[in-house]
N, C-alpha and C positions, 0 to 999 in steps of 0.2 A: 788444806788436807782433806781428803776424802777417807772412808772407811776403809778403802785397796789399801792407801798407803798408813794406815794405822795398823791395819791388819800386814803388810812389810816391815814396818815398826819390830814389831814384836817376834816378828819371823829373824829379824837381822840381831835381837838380842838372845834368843835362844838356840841351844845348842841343838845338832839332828838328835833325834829326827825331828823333834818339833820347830827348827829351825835352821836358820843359816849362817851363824856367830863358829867360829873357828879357834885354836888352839894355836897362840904363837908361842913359841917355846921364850923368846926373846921375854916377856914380861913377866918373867922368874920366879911365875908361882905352879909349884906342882901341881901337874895336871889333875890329879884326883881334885885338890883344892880348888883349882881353878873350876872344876865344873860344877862343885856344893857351888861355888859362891853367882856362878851363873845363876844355879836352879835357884838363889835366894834376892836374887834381885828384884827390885818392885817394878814394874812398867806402869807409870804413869804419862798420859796422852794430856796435850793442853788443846782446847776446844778455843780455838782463838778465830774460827771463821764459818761464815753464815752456811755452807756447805756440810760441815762436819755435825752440825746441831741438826738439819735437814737430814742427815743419815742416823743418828746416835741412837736409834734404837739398834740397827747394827751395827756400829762402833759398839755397844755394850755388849753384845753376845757376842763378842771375840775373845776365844780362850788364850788367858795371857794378861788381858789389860788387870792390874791392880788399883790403882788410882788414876782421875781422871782431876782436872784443872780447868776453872772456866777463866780464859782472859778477857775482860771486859771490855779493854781499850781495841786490841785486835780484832775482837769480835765485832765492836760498833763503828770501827774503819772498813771493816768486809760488806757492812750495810749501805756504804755511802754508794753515792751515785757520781761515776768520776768526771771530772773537770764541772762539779757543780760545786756550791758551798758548801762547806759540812762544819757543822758544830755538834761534838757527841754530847753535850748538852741536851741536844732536843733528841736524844735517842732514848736518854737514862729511861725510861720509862719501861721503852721496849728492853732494855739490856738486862734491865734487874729482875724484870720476870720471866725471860730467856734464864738469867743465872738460876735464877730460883728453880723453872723447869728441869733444866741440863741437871743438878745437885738432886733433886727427887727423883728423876727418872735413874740416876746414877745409884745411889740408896737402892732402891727398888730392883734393878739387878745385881744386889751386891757388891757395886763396885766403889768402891770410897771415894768422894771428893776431897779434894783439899783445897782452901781459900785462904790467899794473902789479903790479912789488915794491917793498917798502918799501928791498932794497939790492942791490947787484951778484952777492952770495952766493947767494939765494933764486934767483938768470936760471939755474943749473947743471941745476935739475929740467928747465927748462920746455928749452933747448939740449938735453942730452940727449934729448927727444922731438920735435927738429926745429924749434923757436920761431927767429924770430932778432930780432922783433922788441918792445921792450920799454920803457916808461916806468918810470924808475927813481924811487920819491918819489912827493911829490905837493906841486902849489904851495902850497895854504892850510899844509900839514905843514913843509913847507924854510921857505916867511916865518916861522912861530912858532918851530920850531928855531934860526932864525939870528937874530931877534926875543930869546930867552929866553935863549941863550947869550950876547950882546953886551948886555942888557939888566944881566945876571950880574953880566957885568965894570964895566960901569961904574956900579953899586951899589956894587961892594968896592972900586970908584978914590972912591966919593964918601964927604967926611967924614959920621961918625954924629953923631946931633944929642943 
């Protein structure tokens, strides 16, 4: 993604004039309604490649963007050099002080980041440097966790054959 196409982003969720999002009568919500809840929609952009960091000081002065997402993993696959080896292992270094830059530079024009951790303990780094906003878990992770734990139990409630 580049800045153009972030700045299309937000063009394509807003209504004219400040965009190009449209009224289908088909999804049954009255029109009046229908355009509070545009005008209240959050636009958040995921920073998931080495081009879109390389612009994000104008990816941040685009009117519109609400929250912004650093993906680590995308991010440090954008870095690799291809048909060479890659282990984002030997990237962490670069990625988490990229994170860190993208989340302060984000802050600093107002615009909130938001960071997934795997638990409530990991939210202390990112609080500390101003974050407040946070996805804890992740769905496909919480259904197999609560899938495999209750799966557990009623194996050891059923007789062995």
């Amino acid at each position: 993604m580049t800045a153009r196409e972030a700045r299309e982003c937000v063009e394509a969720v807003r209504l004219p004039p400040e965009g190009t999002n449209s009224f289908l009568s088909t999804r049954g919500i009255p029109i009046d309604d229908y355009a509070k809840h545009i005008d209240e929609i959050v636009i958040a952009i995921m920073i998931e490649k080495n081009t879109l960091v390389d612009e994000l000081e104008e990816v941040l002065a685009i009117d519109g963007i609400d929250m912004i997402q650093f993906g680590s993993v995308d991010y440090g696959l954008s870095l690799r050099t291809p048909r060479e080896p890659f282990r984002l292992d030997d990237l962490n270094d670069r990625i988490q002080a990229d994170f860190d830059r993208v989340n302060e530079m984000a802050i600093s024009a107002g615009i909130r980041p938001r960071v997934e951790t795997g638990d409530a303990e990991s939210c202390q780094y990112f609080l500390d440097r101003g974050v407040r906003d946070f996805c804890i878990g992740w769905d496909t992770k919480t259904v197999r966790q609560w899938c495999m734990m209750h799966g557990k139990k009623l194996r050891e409630m059923l007789p062995r054959r």
